[in-house]
C-alpha positions as CSV (number, residue, x, y, z in Angstrom):
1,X,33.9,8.2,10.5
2,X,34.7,5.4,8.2
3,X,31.9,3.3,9.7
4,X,29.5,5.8,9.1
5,X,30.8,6.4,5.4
6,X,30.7,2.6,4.9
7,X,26.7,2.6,6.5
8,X,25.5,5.3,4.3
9,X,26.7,3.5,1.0
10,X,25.2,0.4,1.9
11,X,21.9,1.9,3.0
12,X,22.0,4.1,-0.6
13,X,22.7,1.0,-2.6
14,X,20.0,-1.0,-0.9
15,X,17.6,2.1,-1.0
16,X,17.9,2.7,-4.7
17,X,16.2,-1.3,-5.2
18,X,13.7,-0.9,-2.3
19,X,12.0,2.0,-3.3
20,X,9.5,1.0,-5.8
21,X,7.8,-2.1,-6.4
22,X,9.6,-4.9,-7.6
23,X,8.7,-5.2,-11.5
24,X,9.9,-8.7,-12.8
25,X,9.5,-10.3,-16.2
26,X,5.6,-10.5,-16.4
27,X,3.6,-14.0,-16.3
28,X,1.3,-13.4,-19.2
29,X,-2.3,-13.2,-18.4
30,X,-4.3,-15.8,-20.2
31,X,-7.4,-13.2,-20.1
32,X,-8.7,-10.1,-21.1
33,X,-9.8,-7.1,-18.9
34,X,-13.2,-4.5,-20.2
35,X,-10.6,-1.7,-17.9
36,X,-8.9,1.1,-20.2
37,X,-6.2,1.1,-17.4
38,X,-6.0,-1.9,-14.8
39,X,-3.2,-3.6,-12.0
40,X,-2.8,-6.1,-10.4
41,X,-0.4,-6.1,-7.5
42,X,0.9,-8.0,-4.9
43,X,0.9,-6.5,-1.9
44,X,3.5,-7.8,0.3
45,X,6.4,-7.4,-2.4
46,X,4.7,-5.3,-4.6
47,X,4.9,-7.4,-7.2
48,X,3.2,-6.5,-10.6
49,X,1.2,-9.7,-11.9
50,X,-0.9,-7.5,-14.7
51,X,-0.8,-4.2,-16.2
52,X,-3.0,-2.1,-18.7
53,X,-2.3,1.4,-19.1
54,X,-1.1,1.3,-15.6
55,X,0.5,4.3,-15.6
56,X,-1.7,6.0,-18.1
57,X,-3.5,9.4,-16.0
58,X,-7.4,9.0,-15.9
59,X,-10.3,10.5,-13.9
60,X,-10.4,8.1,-11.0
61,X,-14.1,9.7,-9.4
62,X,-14.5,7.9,-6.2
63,X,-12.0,5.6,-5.5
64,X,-10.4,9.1,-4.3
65,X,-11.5,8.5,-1.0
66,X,-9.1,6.1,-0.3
67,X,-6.9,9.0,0.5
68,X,-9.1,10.6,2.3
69,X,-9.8,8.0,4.5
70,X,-6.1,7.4,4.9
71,X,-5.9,10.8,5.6
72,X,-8.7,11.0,8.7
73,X,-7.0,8.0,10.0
74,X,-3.3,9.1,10.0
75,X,-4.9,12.1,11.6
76,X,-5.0,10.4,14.7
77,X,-8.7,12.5,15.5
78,X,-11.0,9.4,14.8
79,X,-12.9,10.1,18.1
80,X,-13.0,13.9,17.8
81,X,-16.7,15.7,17.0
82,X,-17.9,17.2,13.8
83,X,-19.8,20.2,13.0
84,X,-20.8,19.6,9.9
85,X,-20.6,23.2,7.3
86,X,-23.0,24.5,4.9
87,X,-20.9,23.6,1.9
88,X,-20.6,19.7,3.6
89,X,-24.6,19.8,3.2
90,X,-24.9,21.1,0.0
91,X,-22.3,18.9,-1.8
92,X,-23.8,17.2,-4.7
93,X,-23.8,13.2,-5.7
94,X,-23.7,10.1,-3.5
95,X,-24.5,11.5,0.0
96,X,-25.3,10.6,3.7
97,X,-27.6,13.8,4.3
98,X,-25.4,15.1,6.7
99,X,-27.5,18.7,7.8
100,X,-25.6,21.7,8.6
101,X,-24.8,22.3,12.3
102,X,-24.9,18.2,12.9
103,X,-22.1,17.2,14.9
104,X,-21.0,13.5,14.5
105,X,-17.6,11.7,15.0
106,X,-14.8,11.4,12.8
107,X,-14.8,7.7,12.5
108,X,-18.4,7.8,11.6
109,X,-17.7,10.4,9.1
110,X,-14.4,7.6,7.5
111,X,-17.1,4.8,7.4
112,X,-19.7,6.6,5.8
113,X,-17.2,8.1,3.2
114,X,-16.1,4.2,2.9
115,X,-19.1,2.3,2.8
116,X,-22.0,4.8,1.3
117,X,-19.2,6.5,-0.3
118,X,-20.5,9.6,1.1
119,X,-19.1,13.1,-0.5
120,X,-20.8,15.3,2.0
121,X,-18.7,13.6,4.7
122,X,-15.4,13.8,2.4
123,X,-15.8,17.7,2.5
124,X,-16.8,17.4,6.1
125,X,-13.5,15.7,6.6
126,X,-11.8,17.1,4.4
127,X,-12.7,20.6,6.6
128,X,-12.4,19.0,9.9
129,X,-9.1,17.3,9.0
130,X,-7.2,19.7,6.9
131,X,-8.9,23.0,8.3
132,X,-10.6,23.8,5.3
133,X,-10.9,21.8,1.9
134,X,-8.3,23.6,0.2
135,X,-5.9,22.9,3.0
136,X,-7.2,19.1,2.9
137,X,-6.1,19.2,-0.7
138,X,-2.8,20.4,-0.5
139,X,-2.7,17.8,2.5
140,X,-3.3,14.5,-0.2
141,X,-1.4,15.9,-2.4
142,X,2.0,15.7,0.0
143,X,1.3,12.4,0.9
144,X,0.8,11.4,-2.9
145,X,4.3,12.7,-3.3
146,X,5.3,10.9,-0.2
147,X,4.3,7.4,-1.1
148,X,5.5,7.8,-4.5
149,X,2.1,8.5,-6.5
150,X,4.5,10.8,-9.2
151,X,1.3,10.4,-11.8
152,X,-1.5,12.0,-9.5
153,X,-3.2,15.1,-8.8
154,X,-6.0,15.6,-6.2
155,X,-8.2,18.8,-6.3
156,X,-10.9,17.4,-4.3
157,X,-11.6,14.8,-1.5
158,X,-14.3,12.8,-3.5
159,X,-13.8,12.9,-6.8
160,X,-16.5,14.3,-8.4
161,X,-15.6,15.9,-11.8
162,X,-15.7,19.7,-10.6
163,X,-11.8,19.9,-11.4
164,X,-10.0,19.3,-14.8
165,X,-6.6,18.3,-13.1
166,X,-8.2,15.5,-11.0
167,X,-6.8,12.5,-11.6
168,X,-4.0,9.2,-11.1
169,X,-2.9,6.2,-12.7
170,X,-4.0,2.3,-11.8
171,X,-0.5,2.0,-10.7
172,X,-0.3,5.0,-8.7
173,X,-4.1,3.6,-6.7
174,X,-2.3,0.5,-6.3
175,X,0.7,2.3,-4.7
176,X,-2.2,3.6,-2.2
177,X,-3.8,0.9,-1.7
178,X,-0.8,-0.9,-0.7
179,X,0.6,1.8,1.8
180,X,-2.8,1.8,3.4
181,X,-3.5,-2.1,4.0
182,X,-0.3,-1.2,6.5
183,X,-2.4,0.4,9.1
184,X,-5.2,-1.9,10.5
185,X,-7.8,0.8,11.1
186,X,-8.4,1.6,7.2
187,X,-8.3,-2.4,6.8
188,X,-10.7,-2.6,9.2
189,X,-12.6,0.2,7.6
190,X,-12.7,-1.0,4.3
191,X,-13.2,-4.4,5.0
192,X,-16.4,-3.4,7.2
193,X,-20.1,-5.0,5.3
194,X,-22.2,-2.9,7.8
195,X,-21.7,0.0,10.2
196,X,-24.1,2.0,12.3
197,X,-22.9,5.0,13.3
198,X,-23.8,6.9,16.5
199,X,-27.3,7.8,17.6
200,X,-28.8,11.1,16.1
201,X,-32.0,12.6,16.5
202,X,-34.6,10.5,14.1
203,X,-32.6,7.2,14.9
204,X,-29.5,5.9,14.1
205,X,-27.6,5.5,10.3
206,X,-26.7,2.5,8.6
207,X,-24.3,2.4,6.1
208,X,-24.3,-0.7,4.1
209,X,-20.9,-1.4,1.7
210,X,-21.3,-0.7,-1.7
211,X,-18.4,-3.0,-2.8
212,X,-20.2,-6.1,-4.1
213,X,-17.0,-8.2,-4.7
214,X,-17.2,-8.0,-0.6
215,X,-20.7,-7.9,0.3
216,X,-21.8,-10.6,-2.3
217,X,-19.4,-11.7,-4.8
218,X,-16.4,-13.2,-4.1
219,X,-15.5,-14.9,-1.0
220,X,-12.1,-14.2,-0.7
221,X,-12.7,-10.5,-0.7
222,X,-10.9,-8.0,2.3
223,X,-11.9,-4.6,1.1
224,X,-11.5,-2.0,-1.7
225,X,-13.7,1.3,-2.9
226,X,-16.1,1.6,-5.5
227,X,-16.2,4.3,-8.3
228,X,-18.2,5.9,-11.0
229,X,-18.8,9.6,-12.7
230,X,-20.3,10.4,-15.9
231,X,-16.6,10.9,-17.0
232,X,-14.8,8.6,-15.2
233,X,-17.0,5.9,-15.6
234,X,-16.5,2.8,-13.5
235,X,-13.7,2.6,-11.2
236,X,-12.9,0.1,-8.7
237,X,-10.4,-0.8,-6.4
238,X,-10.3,-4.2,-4.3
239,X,-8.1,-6.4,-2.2
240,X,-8.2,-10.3,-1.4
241,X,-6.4,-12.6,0.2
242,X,-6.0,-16.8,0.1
243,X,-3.7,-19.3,1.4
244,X,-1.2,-16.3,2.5
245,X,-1.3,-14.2,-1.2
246,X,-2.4,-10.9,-0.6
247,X,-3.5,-8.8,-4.0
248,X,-4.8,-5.4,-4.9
249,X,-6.6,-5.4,-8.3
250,X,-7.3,-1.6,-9.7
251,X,-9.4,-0.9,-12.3
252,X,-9.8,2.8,-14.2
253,X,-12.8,2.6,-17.0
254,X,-14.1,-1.0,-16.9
255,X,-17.6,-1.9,-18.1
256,X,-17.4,-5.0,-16.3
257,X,-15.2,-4.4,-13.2
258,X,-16.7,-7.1,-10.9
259,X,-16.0,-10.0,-13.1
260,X,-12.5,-8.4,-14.3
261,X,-11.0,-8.2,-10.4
262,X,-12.8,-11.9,-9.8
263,X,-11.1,-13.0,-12.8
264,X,-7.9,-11.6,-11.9
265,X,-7.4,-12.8,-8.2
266,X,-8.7,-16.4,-9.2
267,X,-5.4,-16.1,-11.7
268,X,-3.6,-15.1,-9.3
269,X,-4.2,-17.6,-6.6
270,X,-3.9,-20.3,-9.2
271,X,-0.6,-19.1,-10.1
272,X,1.5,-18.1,-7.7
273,X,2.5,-19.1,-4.1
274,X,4.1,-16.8,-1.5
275,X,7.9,-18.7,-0.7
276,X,10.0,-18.0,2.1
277,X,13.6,-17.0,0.4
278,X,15.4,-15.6,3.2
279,X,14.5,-16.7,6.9
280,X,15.3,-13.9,9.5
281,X,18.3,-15.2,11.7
282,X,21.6,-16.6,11.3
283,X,23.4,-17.9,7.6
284,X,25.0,-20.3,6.9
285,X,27.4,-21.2,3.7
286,X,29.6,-18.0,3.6
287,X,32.9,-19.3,3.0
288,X,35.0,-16.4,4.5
289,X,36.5,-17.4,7.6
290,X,35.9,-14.5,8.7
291,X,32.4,-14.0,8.4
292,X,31.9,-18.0,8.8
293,X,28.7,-18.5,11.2
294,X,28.6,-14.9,12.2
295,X,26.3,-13.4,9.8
296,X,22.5,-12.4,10.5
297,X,20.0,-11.8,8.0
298,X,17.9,-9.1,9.5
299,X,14.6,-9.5,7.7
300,X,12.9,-12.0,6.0
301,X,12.5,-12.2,2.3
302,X,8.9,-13.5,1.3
303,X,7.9,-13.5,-2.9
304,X,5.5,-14.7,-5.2
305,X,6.3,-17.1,-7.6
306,X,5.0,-19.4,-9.7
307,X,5.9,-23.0,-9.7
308,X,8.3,-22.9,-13.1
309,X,10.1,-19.4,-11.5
310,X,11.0,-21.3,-8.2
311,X,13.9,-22.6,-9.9
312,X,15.2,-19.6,-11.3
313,X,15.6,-17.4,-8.2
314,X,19.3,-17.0,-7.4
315,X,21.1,-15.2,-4.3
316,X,24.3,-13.5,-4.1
317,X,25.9,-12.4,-0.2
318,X,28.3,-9.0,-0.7
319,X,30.2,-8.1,2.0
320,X,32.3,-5.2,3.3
321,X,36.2,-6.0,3.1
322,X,36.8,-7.3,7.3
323,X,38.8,-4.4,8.4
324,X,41.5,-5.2,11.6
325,X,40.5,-1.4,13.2
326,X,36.6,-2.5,13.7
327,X,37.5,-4.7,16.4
328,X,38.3,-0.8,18.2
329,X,35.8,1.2,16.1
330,X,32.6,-1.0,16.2
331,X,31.5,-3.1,13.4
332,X,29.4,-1.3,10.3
333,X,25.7,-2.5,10.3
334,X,24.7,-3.5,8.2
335,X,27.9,-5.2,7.0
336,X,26.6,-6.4,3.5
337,X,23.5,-7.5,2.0
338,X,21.6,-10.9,0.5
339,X,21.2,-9.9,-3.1
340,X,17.7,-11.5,-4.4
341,X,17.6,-12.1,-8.5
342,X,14.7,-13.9,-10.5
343,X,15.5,-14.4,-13.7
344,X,18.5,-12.0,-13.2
345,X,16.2,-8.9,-12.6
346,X,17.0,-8.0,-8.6
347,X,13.8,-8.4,-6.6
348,X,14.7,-7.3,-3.0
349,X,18.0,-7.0,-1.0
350,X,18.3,-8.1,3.2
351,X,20.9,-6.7,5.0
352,X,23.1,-8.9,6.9
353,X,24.2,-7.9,10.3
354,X,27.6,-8.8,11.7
355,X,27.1,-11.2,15.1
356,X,28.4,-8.6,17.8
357,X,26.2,-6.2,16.3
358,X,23.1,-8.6,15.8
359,X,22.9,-9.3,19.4
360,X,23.1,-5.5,20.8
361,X,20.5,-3.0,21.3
362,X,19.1,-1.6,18.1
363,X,20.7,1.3,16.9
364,X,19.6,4.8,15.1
365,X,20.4,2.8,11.8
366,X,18.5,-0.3,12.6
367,X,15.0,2.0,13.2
368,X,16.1,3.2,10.2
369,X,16.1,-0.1,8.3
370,X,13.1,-0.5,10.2
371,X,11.0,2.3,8.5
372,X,12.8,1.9,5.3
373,X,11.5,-1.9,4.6
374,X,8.3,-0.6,5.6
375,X,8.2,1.9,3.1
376,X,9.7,-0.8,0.5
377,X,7.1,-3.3,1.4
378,X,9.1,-6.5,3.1
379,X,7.6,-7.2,6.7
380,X,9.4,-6.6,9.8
381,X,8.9,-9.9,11.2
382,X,9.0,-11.8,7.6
């Protein structure tokens, strides 16, 4: 019983600084953005390099699909068939003519919506998926909740402005953006130039990517989803990755979003270099005799930094009090935690594991750990 007591305190004071993204002082900068709201993240930590209005609500038009993509994916019905509905045909904007009665794949239906940004395949998804668009809606909007999107409201799976209370926040599409680069099919997806999809009867479809910082612009590109309404204007959201930085630049109401995420990543990889804080395995230079050589850090601890903040990132190791009765009861695991500061502002906490724990099978709490760092964005394997 103690044990247990001891776990859950540990796991709600390491949970309350793993949540949300790590926000640290800011880097200024040097640049200007056209966005009226605009992030840029780090993926892997979650690290927020830039901000504009981040967290200021905004019509986001297409770069809704995102979440219905994720959606289809998570669905786990990628290779089930499609009979395309009446409303699916008739809905209005940016379109793949699907025809009523058609019946196509799933996954065809996620690339076109991707690619050719297709909003007769989001309802057509959205239908097949949820059961009916309504249900699909109610559907994004518990997973918004889930992953911590608290600024956004979905009433639609495409983003057209039919609804007034449509909208979400550059840092709430960055929030997206960085729970879906966790599942390889939507990377794949979005990072996909050119897809055919299956045969139908006057020949096969082609959907060509619409995202230019991919297709053309910038070579480091992996993906993203392009944007625009009358009233949203442009939107845009892209990823990109060099020399192990991975980024996510969103952009709400930019004239010139193309150059503005170019701009931004080429900052970014100029700036900062991914270090390795914490390696996964034993550490050393505890003083306790006790705990002395018989400490395991369970994760490692990756962060961006710049060259001048290398020197300013500081650990502290807090342990549980050694009790005599573990040796009967079982030690607690975790038994105490790496605490990670930069600047003094915590970014990330790795639980330590004592030795005759480290070495048995994985427990309820470890698959527990295992989702939680997940959720909070540090790797399992570092």
């Amino acid at each position: 019983m103690i044990n247990r007591v001891l776990n859950v305190i540990v796991v709600l004071i390491i949970t309350s600084l793993l949540i949300s993204p790590i926000q640290t002082a800011a880097v200024s900068y040097p640049g200007e953005t056209s966005a009226h709201g605009a992030i840029l993240m780090e993926l892997e930590s979650g690290r927020i390099l830039y901000e504009k209005e981040a967290h200021t609500q905004m019509r986001i038009a297409s770069i809704t699909k995102i979440m219905t993509a994720l959606l289809a994916i998570e669905s786990g019905k990628m290779d089930e068939m499609v009979t395309v509905s009446t409303r699916a045909e008739g809905t209005e904007g940016s379109s793949l003519y699907l025809y009523a009665g058609e019946k196509l794949p799933l996954k065809d239906l996620v690339y076109g919506l991707m690619l050719r940004s297709g909003n007769d395949a989001a309802v057509a998804i959205a239908e097949h998926v949820g059961g009916s668009l309504e249900g699909f809606v109610y559907l994004m909007n518990e997973k918004a909740e889930e992953i911590g999107m608290s600024n956004t409201v979905f009433n639609n799976p495409h983003g057209l402005d039919d609804h007034e209370e449509h909208y979400s926040t550059a840092y709430d599409m960055a929030i997206l953006t960085r729970y879906a680069m966790k599942n390889p099919t939507y990377q794949e997806v979005s990072g996909t130039k050119s897809y055919r999809a299956s045969e139908r009867e006057n020949g096969y479809r082609l959907f060509n990517n619409k995202n230019r910082l991919l297709t053309q612009l910038y070579p480091y590109s992996t993906g993203g989803k392009t944007g625009y309404t009358k009233r949203a204007k442009r939107t845009l959201v892209s990823t990109a990755e060099k020399d192990g930085v991975e980024l996510v630049t969103v952009t709400l109401n930019a004239g010139s979003d193309w150059h503005d995420h170019m701009n931004l990543f080429n900052w970014a990889f100029n700036t900062f270099t991914t270090e390795e804080i914490i390696r996964e395995g034993k550490i050393n230079g505890v003083k306790d005799p006790f705990y002395q050589g018989k400490l395991y850090a369970k994760y490692s601890f990756e962060y961006p930094l710049t060259e001048e903040e290398k020197e300013s990132v500081e650990q502290e190791v807090r342990l549980l009090s050694p009790d005599e009765r573990w040796v009967k009861t079982g030690y607690p695991d975790p038994i105490g935690a790496i605490h990670i500061t930069l600047e003094g502002k915590g970014i990330g906490v790795v639980p330590l594991s004592f030795e005759k724990v480290a070495k048995e099978e994985p427990s309820f709490l470890k698959k527990f750990w295992d989702a939680l760092f997940m959720i909070s964005g540090v790797k399992d394997s570092g």
